[in-house]
C-alpha positions in Angstrom: 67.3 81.8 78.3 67.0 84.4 75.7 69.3 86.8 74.2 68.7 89.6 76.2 69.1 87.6 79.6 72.0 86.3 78.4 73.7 89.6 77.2 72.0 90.9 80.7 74.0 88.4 82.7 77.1 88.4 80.2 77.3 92.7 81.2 76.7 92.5 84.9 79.6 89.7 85.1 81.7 92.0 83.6 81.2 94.8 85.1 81.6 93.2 88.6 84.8 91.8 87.4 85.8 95.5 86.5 85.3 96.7 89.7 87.2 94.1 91.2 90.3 94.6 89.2 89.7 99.0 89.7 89.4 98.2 93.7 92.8 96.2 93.6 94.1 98.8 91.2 93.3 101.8 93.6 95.1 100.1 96.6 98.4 99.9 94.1 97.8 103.8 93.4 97.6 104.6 96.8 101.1 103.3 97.3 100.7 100.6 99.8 101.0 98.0 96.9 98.2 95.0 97.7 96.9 93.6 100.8 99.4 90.9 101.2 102.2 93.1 101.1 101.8 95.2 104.3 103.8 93.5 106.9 103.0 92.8 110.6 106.2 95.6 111.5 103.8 98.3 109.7 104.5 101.5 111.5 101.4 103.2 112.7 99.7 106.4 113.7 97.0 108.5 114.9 98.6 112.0 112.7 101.3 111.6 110.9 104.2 114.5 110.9 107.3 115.3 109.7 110.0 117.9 111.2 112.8 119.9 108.9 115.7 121.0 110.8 116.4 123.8 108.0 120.2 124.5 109.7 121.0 120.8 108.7 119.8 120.9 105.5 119.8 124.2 104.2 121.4 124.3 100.7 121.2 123.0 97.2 124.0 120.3 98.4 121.8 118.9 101.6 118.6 118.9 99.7 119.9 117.1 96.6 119.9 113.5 98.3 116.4 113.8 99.6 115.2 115.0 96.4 117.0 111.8 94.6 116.1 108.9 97.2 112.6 110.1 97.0 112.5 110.4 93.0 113.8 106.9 92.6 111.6 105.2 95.3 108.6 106.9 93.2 109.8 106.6 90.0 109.5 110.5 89.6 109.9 111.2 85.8 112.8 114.0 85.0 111.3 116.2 82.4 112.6 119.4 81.3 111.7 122.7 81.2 108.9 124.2 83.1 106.8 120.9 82.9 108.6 119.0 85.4 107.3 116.5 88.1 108.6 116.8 91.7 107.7 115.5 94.8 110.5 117.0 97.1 112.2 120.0 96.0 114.0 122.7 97.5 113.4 126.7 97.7 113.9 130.3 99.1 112.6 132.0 102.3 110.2 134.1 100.0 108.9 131.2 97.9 108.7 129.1 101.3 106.9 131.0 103.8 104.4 134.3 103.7 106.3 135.9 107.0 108.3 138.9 105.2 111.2 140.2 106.9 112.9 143.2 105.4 115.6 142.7 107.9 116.5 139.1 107.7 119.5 137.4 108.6 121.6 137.1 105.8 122.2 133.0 107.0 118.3 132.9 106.4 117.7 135.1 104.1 120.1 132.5 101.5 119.1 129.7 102.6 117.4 127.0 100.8 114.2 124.9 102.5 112.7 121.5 102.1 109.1 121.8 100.2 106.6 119.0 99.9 103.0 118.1 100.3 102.0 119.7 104.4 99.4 116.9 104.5 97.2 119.5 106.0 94.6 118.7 108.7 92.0 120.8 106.9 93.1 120.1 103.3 91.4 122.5 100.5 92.5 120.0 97.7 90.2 117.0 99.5 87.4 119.2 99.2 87.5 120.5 95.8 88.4 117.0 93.9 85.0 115.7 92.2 86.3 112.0 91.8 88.1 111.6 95.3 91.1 110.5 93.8 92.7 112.6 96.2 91.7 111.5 99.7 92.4 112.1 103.4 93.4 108.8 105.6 92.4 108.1 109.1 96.6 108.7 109.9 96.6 112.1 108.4 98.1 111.3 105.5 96.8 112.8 102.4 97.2 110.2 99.7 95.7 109.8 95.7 94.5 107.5 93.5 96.2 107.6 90.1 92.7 105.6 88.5 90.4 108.3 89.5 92.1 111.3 88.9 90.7 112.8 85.9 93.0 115.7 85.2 90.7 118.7 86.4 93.7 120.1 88.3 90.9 121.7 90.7 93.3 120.4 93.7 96.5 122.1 92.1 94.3 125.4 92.0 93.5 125.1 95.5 96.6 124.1 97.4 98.3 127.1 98.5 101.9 125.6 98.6 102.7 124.4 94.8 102.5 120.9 96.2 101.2 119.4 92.8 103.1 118.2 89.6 100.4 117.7 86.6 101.9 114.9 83.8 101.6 116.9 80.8 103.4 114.6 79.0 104.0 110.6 79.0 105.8 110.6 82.0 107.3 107.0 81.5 109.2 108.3 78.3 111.3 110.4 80.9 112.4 107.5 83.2 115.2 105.3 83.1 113.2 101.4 83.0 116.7 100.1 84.3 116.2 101.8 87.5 112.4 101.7 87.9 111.4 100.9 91.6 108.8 98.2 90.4 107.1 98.1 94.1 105.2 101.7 93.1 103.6 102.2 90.0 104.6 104.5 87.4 101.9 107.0 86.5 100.2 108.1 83.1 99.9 111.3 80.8 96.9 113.8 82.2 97.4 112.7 86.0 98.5 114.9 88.9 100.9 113.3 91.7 102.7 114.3 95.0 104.3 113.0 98.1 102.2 110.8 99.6 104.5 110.6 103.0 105.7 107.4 101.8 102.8 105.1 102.6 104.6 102.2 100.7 107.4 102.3 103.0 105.1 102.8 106.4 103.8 99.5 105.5 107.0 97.4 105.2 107.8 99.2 109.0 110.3 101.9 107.0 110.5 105.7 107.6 110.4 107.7 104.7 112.8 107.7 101.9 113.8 111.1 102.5 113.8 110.7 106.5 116.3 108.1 105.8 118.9 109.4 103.9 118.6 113.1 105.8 120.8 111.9 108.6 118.9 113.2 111.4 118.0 116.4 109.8 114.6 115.0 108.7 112.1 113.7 112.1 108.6 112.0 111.2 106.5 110.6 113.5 103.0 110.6 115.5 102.2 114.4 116.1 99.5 113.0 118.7 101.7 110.9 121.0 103.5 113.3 123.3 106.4 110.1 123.8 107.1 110.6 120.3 110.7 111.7 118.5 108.6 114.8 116.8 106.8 115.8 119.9 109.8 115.8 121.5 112.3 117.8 118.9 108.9 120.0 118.7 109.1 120.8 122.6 112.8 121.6 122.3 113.2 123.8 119.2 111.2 126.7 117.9 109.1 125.8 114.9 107.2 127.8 111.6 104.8 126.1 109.4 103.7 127.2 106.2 101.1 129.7 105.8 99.3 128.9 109.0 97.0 131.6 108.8 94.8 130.0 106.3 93.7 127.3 108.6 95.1 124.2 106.8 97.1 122.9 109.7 100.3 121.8 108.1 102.1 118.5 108.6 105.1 119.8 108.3 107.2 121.9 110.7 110.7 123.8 110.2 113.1 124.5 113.1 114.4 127.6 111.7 
């Protein structure tokens, strides 16, 4: 065998190694960990939605816990200033819907609502990232690999709701390593993140982090069975998404 085979062979070993380890590595950034750690109590569905009951959790006080139980479970880097990373946050009317009242309620117009990623049914930042890192699954869930996302920021630019935290910085320099959830990876400088719905969790059978601590204030469940806890809070209480005139079909309802 001459050099060149051998160097040939050496290259295509490697490389099919490479692809083996970037294929395990994109299952991690997804956030379901590996194969072996999805368990047989893995809760399932066709479309995947979440209801807010905003007169439960309404303030700075309410929101706080869901914001904290969801930071730690993603090991959500606190950086200061303008440059930091959330995932779960809370805001005004104004900053939370486009449905202008001059004449609001006062109760309304001061309080605060839950924001996170809708995980549209029509979502613009699917279509516009060249790599695919961020990707729609069959459950509705729109989910990103850390390993291909090459910091464009082409889906920050087209979400419409401020979903997306770009790491400007080294995000693990922000983080307490004592308290690192070590079942979801932390991510790297020049890499965009959100909430991914908690996929990690739905594969150990577990509702969300934030669905767990909101004491009934937070509902998530399968928008397309009509037996279902969010079909059925949907039937009884009116509901507003956000921005629904620009076709995205939210994930995420408010009982206002």
């Amino acid at each position: 065998m001459n050099h060149t085979r051998r160097n040939f062979l050496k290259f295509a070993g490697l490389t099919a190694a490479g692809l083996c380890v970037a294929s395990a590595g994109s299952v991690i950034a997804a956030g379901v960990g590996s194969t072996e750690k999805v368990s047989e109590k893995a809760l399932k569905a066709k479309r995947w939605a979440m209801v807010i009951d905003t007169k439960k959790v309404g303030a700075k006080e309410t929101i706080e816990p869901l914001v904290k139980a969801c930071h730690a479970a993603h090991n959500v880097p606190d950086i200061p200033g303008r440059q930091n990373v959330k995932w779960i946050w809370g805001a005004g009317f104004d900053e939370a819907f486009d449905q202008p009242n001059n004449f609001m309620d006062e109760g309304l117009e001061k309080r605060e609502f839950v924001l996170l990623c809708n995980h549209c049914t029509n979502p613009s930042c699917v279509r516009v990232c060249p790599t695919q890192a961020t990707y729609q699954r069959p459950d509705g869930i729109v989910a990103m690999d850390y390993h291909r996302c090459i910091g464009c920021r082409y889906c920050m630019a087209a979400c419409p709701y401020g979903s997306r935290s770009f790491n400007f910085m080294e995000p693990r320099l922000h983080l307490d390593l004592s308290k690192l959830n070590k079942e979801f990876p932390t991510r790297m400088r020049g890499v965009v993140e959100k909430c991914n719905f908690c996929v990690e969790r739905l594969a150990q059978g577990k509702q969300p982090a934030c669905v767990e601590v909101s004491e009934g204030a937070l509902v998530f469940g399968d928008l397309s069975d009509p037996a279902s806890e969010v079909r059925k809070v949907l039937r009884e209480h009116y509901t507003i998404r956000r921005k629904p005139a620009l076709g995205t079909e939210p994930g995420v309802y408010y009982i206002i």
